[in-house]
N, C-alpha and C positions, 0 to 999 in steps of 0.2 A: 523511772521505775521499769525493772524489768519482768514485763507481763508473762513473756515465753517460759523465762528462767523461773519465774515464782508460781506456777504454773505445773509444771514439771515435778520443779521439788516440793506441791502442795500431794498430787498422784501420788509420786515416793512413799512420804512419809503414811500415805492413806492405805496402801499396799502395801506395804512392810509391818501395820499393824490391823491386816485385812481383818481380822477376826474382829476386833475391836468395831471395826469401821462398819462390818457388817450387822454386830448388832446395835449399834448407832442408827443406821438409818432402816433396820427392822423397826427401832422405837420412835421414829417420823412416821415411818409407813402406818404402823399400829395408831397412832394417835390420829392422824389424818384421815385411814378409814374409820374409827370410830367415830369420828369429828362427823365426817358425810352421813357416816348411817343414821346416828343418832339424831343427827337434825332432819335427815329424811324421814325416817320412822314420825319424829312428834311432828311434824310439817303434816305428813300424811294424815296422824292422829287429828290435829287440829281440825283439816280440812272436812275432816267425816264428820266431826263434831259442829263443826258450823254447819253443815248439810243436811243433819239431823234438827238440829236448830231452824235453819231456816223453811223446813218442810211445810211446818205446821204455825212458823210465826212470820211475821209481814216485815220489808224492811223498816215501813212505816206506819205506825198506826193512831187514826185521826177518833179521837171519842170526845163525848162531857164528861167534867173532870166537877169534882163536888170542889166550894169553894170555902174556905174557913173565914166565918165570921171578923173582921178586924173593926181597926180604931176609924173607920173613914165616916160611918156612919155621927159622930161624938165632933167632927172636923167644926162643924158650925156655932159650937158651944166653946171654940179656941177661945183664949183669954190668958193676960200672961201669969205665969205660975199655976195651972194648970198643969197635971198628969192624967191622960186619959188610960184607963186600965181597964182590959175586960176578963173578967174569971172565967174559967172552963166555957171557951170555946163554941161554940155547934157548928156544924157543915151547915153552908145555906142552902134551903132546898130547890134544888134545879131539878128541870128534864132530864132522865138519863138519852134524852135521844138528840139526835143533829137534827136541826130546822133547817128546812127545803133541802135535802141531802143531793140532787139531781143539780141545783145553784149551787153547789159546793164543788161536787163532781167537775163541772164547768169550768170553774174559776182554778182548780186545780190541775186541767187537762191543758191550760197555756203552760207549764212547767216543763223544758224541754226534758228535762232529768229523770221525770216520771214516766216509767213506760208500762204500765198496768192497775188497774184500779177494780176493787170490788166490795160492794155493800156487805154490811150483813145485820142480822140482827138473833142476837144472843141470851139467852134463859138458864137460870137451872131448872131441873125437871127433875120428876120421880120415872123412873121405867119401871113398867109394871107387865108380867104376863101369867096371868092366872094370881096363883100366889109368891110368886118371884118375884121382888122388888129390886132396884140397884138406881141409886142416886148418881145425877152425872149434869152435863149438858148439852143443850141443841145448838146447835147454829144456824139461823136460816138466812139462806145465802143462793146468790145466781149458782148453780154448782158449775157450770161452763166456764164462767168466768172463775169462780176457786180454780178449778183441774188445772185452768191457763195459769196460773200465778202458783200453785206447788205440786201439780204434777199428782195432783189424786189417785190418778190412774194406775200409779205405777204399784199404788200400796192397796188396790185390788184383791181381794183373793176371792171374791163371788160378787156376780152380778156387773155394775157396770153405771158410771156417773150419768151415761144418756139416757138408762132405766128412770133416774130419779127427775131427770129433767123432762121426762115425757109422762110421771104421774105424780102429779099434783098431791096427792096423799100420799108420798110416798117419804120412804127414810133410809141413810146410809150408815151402819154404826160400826163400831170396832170388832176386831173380833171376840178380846175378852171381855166386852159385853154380852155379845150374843150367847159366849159361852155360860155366863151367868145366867141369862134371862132364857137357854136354850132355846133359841131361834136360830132359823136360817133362813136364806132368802124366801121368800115369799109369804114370810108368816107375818103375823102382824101383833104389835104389841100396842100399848097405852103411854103417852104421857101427860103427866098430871104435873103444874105448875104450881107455887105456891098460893095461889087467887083463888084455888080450886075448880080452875078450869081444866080440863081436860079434850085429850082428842087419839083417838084410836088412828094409828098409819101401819102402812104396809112396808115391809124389810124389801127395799128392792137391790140392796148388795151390804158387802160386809170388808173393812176394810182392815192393814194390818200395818204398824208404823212401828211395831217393836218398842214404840215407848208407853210401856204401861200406864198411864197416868191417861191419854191420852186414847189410848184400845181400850180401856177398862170404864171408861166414861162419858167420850165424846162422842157425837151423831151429827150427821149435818142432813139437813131437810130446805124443801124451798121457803124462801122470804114468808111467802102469805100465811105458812102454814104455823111459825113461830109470834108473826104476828097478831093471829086467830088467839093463839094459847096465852097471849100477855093482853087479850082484847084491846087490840090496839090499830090506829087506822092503816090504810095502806103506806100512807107516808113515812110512818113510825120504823126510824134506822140507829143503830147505835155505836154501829163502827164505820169506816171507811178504812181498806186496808190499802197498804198503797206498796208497790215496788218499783224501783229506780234501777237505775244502768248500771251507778258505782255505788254496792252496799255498804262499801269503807267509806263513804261521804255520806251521810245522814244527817251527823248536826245539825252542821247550817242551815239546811236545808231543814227539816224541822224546825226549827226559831222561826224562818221564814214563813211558813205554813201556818205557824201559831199564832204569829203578830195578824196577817193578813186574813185568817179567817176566824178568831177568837176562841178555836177551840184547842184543848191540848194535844200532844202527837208526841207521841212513842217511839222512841227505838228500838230496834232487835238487841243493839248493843243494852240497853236499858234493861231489857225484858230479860234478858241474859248475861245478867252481871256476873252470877257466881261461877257460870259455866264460862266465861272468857277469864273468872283471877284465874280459876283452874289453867286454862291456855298459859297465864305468862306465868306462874308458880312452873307450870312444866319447864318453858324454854327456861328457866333463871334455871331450874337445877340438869336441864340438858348442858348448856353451855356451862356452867360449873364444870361437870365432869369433865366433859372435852377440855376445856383451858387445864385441867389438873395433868391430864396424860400428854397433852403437849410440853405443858412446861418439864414434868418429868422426862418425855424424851428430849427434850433441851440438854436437862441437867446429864443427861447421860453424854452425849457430846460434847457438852462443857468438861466434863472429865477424864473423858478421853484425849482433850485439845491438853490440858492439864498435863496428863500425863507424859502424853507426846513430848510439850514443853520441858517438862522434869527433864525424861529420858535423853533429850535433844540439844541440850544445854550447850554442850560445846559445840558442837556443830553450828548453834544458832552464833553463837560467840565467833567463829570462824567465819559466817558466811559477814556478819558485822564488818569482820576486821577487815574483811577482803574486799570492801565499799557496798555493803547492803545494809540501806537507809533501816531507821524503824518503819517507813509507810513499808517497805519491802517484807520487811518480817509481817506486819501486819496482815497485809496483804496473802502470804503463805498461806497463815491458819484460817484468814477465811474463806480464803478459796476452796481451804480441805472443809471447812464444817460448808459450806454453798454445796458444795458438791455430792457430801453426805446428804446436805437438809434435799436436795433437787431429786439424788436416785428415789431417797424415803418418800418424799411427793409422791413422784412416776406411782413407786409404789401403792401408796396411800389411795392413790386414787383406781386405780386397779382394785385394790382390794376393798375399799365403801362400796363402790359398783359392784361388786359381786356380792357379798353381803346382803346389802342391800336388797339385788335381784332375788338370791335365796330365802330372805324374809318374805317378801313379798309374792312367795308362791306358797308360802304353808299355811292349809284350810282352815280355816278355823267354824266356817259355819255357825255362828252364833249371831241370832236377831238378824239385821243387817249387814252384819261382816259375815264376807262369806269369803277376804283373803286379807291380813293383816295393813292394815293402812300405809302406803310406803312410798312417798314422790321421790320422782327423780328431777330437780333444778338443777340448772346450771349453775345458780349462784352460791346454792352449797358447795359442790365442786371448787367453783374460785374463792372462794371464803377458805377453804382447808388448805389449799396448797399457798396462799400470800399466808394464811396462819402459819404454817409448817415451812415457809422459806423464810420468814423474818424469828421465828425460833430458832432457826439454825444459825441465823446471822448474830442473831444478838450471843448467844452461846458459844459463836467460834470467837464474836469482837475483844469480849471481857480475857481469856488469857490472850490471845495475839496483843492485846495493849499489855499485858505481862511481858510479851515474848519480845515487845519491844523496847525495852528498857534493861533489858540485860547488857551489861557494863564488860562487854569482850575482856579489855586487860584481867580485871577482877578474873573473870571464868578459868583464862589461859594460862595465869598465874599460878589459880587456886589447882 
């Protein structure tokens, strides 16, 4: 085969229909950068959204789980032809709370994988100031240890996590709470549990997470003070929240947890089903569109090789007669669409990176976003140019095996 010769006249033919050639590999460039940005942009989107997600929920979360009544009870009454069948069910009634939670703690702290651990225990309440009422809940909890494991501090906007930990009657709520119950730091409101206990605390800050549900209802106070409003002992715990090294391994690890200390545990992934289909519904219809504008720059190449061939008939029939193999002709066209798919690459990726970069600077200022979500990976990068160099191969291969079957006498005859 001759590489220099087929080489040469792959250039040729690529330069003699520059114009063609040029918007061929404008349509790799075009596809390639939309390839990178758009999986930058949802890549980026994803990562906010898990971040948001994991502010306020645990990788792992250890509770009592209520238990449905079954057949095990009926087991001693077996005999053959028997059906044991039990109508409408009941939950059996358990503690909602972990026994010896501090032995649990323990046995959970041999886990190399776990690298953070924090009690709590959880109510709903009525918030009451004067005659303002607003339904929500408390959380009472080490807040030192919370701030360690989601970063309280950063969603701050009055007061301060060390306020709470330094008074005992004290409470941290949302901001669109406070705005309902119109407090601010220092003022003190009421809450009132369904038992009808009650306990008046002191606002010692006020915090902002942007996610409504979450500002519009949540408080976090210390352990004793939640345990006071559900009269219950100092023992009395109902979560364990837990965070691990790698959040993308939870499973197993949870089963593990569950068998060995009988109580059930949670995942983030779990707690956040609808917001992760949302994650792969996005990527399915990102990469949807990117494969459409790849293959379409393809077919643009392909048509052009096409026409080439049309155009190039005798010529090809000539270089045949005059000892060039079909891998020779073959070889031609794909060297010209390789060469096309490689500048569009170069291109392509010049142009996601810059894109890219320009998204990622326009403000948006809303909640938490305050500049459009936008990663930069390398492997998006390599994903779009092996996308956009096997497009142009497969698009130059399909007529070059055309171009190789062309029957010289036939051509020179005709």
């Amino acid at each position: 085969m001759k590489f220099g010769v087929n080489t040469e006249i792959a250039f040729t033919y690529m330069v003699s229909r520059h114009r063609q050639t040029i918007v061929a590999a404008l349509g790799v460039t075009f596809g390639i950068g939309m390839f990178i940005f758009i999986n930058s942009l949802i890549s980026g989107t994803n990562q906010w959204s898990e971040k948001i997600m994991l502010s306020s929920t645990p990788h792992l979360r250890l509770y009592t789980d209520s238990r449905w009544c079954d057949t095990k009870l009926l087991d001693k009454y077996e005999s053959k032809g028997t059906v044991h069948l039990i109508s409408n069910p009941r939950y059996v009634n358990t503690t909602n709370n972990i026994i010896n939670p501090d032995n649990v703690i323990q046995l959970l702290s041999q886990y190399e994988e776990i690298t953070k651990m924090s009690k709590q225990v959880s109510s709903n309440v009525i918030y009451s100031n004067n005659n303002l009422q607003e339904n929500g809940s408390v959380v009472g909890v080490n807040i030192i240890e919370q701030d360690d494991m989601f970063d309280i501090s950063s969603s701050m906007i009055s007061g301060s996590v060390k306020a709470l930990a330094e008074n005992n009657n004290g409470i941290i709520i949302g901001a669109g709470l406070s705005k309902k119950l119109n407090v601010k730091k220092g003022d003190y409101i009421t809450l009132a549990t369904g038992n009808g206990f009650t306990k008046r605390l002191q606002v010692t800050g006020i915090f902002k997470t942007t996610v409504k549900a979450v500002d519009n209802g949540k408080s976090y106070t210390n352990v004793p003070v939640v345990q006071q409003l559900l009269q219950k002992d100092r023992g009395y715990i109902t979560d364990i929240y837990i965070n691990i090294k790698d959040y993308n391994r939870t499973s197993g690890l949870a089963d593990k947890i569950q068998r060995q200390t009988g109580y059930a545990v949670e995942t983030w992934q779990s707690t956040n089903e609808q917001s992760l289909a949302g994650k792969k519904i996005r990527d399915i219809i990102a990469n949807a569109v990117v494969i459409t504008i790849l293959l379409v720059a393809g077919f643009g190449i392909y048509n052009i090789l096409n026409m080439v061939i049309y155009e190039k008939m005798k010529e090809i029939a000539i270089l045949k007669a005059t000892g060039f193999q079909g891998l020779d002709v073959i070889s031609i066209f794909i060297k010209q669409a390789s060469l096309i798919g490689l500048v569009g690459t170069i291109g392509g990726l010049l142009f996601g990176w810059s894109v890219s970069y320009f998204v990622s600077r326009i403000y948006l200022g809303v909640g938490s976003v305050t500049y459009l979500p936008v990663t930069f990976q390398f492997k998006h990068y390599a994903q779009g140019s092996v996308f956009g160099l096997i497009t142009a191969f497969l698009a130059g291969y399909i007529p070059a095996r055309k171009a190789a079957k062309v029957d010289p006498i036939k051509i020179i005859r005709g």
